[in-house]
VOGU-777797 format. One record per residue (C-alpha): residue number from 1; x, y, z. Coordinates in nm, 4 decimals, always signed. Each point is the difference from the previous one (the first is absolute). Layout:
BEGIN
NUM / X / Y / Z
...
% end
This chain:
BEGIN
1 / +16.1661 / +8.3480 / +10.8817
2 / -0.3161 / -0.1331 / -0.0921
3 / -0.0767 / -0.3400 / +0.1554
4 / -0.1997 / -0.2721 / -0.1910
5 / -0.1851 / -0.0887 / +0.3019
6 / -0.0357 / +0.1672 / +0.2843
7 / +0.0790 / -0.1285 / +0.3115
8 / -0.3404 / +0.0079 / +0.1403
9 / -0.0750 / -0.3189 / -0.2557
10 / +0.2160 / -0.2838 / +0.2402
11 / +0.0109 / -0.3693 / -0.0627
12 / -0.1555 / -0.1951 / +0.2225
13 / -0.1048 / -0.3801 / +0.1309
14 / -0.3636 / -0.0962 / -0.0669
15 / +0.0448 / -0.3243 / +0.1612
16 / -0.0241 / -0.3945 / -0.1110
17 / -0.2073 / -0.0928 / -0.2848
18 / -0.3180 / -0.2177 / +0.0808
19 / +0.1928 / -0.2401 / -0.3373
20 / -0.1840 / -0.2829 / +0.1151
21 / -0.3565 / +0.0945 / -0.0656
22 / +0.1477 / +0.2423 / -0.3242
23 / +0.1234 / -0.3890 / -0.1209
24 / -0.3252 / -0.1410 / +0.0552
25 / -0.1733 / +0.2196 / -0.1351
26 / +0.2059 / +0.0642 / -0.3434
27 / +0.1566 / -0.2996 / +0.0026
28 / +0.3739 / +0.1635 / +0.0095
29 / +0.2832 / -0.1644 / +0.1815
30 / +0.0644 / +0.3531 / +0.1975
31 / +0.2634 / +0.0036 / +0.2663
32 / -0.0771 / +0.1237 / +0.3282
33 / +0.2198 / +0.3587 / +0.0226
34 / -0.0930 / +0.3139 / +0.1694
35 / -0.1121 / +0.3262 / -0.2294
36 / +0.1696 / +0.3126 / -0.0681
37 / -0.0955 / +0.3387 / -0.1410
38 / +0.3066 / +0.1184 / -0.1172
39 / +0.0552 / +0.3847 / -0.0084
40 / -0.0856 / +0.0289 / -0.3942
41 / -0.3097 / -0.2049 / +0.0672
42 / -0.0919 / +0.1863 / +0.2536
43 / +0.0480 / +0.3781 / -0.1813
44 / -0.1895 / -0.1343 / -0.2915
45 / -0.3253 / -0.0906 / +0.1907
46 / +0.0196 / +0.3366 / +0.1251
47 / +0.0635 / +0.1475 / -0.2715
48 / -0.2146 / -0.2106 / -0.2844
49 / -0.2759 / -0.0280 / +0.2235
50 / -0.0226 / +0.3141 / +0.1996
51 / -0.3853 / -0.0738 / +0.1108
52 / +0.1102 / -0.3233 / +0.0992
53 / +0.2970 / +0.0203 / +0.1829
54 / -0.1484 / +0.1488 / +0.3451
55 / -0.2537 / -0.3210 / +0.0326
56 / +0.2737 / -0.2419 / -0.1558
57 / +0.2676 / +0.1024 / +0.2420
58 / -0.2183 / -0.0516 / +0.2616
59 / -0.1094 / -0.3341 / -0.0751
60 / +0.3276 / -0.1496 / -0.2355
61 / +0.0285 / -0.2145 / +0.3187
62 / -0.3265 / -0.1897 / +0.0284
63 / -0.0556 / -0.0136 / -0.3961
64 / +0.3544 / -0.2365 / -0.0306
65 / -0.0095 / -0.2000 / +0.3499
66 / -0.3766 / -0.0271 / -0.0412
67 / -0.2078 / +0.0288 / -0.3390
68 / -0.2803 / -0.1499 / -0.1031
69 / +0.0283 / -0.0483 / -0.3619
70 / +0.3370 / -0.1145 / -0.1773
71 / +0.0159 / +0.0162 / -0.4196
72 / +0.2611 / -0.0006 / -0.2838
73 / -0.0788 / +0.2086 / -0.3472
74 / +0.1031 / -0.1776 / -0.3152
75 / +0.1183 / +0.2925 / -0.0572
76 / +0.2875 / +0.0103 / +0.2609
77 / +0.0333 / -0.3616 / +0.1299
78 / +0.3240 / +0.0823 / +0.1906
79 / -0.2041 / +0.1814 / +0.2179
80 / -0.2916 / -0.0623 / +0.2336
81 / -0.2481 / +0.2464 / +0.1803
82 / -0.1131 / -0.0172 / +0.3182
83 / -0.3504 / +0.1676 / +0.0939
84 / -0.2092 / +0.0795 / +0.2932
85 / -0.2769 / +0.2455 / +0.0303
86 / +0.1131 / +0.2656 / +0.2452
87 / -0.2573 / +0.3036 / +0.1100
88 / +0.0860 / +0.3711 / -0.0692
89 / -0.1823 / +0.3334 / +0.0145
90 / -0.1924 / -0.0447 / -0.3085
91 / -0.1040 / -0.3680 / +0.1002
92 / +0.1119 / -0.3530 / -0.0592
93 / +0.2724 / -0.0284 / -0.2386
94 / +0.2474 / -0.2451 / -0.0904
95 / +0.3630 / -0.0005 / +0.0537
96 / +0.2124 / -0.2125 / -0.2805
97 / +0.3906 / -0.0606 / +0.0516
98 / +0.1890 / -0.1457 / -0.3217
99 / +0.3078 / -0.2040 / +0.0991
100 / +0.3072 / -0.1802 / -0.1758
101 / -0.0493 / -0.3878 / +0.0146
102 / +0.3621 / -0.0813 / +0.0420
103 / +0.1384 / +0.0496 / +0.2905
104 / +0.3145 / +0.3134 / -0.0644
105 / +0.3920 / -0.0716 / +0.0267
106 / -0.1153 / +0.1396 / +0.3707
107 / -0.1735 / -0.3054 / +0.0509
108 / -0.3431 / +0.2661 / +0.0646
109 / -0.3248 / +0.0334 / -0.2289
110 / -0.0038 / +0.3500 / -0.1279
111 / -0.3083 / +0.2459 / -0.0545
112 / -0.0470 / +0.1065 / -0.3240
113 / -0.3088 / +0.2275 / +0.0272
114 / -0.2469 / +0.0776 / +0.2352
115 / -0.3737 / +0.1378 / -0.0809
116 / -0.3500 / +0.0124 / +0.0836
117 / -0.2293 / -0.1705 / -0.2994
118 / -0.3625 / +0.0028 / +0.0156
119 / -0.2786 / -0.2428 / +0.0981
120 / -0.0810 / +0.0019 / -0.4593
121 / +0.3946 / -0.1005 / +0.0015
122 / -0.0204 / -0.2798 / +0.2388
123 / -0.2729 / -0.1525 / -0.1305
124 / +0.0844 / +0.0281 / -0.3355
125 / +0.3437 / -0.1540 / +0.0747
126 / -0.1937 / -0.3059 / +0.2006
127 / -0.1887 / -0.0612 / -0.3012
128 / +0.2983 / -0.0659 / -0.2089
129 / +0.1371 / -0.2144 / +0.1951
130 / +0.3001 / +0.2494 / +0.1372
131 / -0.0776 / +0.0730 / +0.3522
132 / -0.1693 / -0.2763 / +0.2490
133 / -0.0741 / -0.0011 / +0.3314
134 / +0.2345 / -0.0986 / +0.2792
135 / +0.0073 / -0.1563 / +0.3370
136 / +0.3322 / +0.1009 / +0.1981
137 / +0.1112 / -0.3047 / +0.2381
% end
């Protein structure tokens, strides 16, 4: 029997979300609640972003408890992204985490996506208006 995701793709607890400074900073009313990558989540940044995943996993952590840019895209304003430049083998990249606004039935904010974006992305997103800097208190 074929299995939609295999079992090496677990859930797992990121932690607390820093919702204060995300509020500040976007002006949201966010409730503090820890983060979850569900199992799905998890097998589709693996899977959708094979080049990513190894330096994602390994920093999924420190991008959500710790960023240093917060933004919303017009585009998808249930969501927010979280973004903080992490270093891997080919240089300084950064990491970007896209996350549900409303806190789930679980009483948890869920990852939607995680990827690494370019230095041309984040400045292009910071000049319209989508991604700012933050200060986690």
């Amino acid at each position: 029997m074929h299995q939609l995701f295999p079992k090496k793709f677990k859930a797992f607890r990121v932690g607390p979300l820093p919702a204060n400074a995300i509020n500040k900073a976007l002006g949201t009313e966010l409730e503090v609640a820890d983060v979850w990558v569900s199992k799905a989540c998890h097998a589709h940044i693996a899977i959708d972003h094979p080049q990513d995943y190894p330096i994602i996993k390994a920093h999924i952590i420190d991008i959500i408890r710790e960023p240093t840019m917060v933004g919303q895209d017009p585009a998808h304003g249930r969501n927010f992204y979280l973004v903080k430049r992490i270093v891997d083998e080919e240089g300084k990249e950064f990491g970007m985490i896209a996350l549900g606004l409303e806190v789930s039935s679980f009483g948890t904010y869920n990852v939607r996506s995680a990827y690494r974006i370019s230095q041309e992305s984040v400045t292009t997103r910071r000049l319209k208006g989508s991604l700012t800097s933050l200060i986690v208190t």
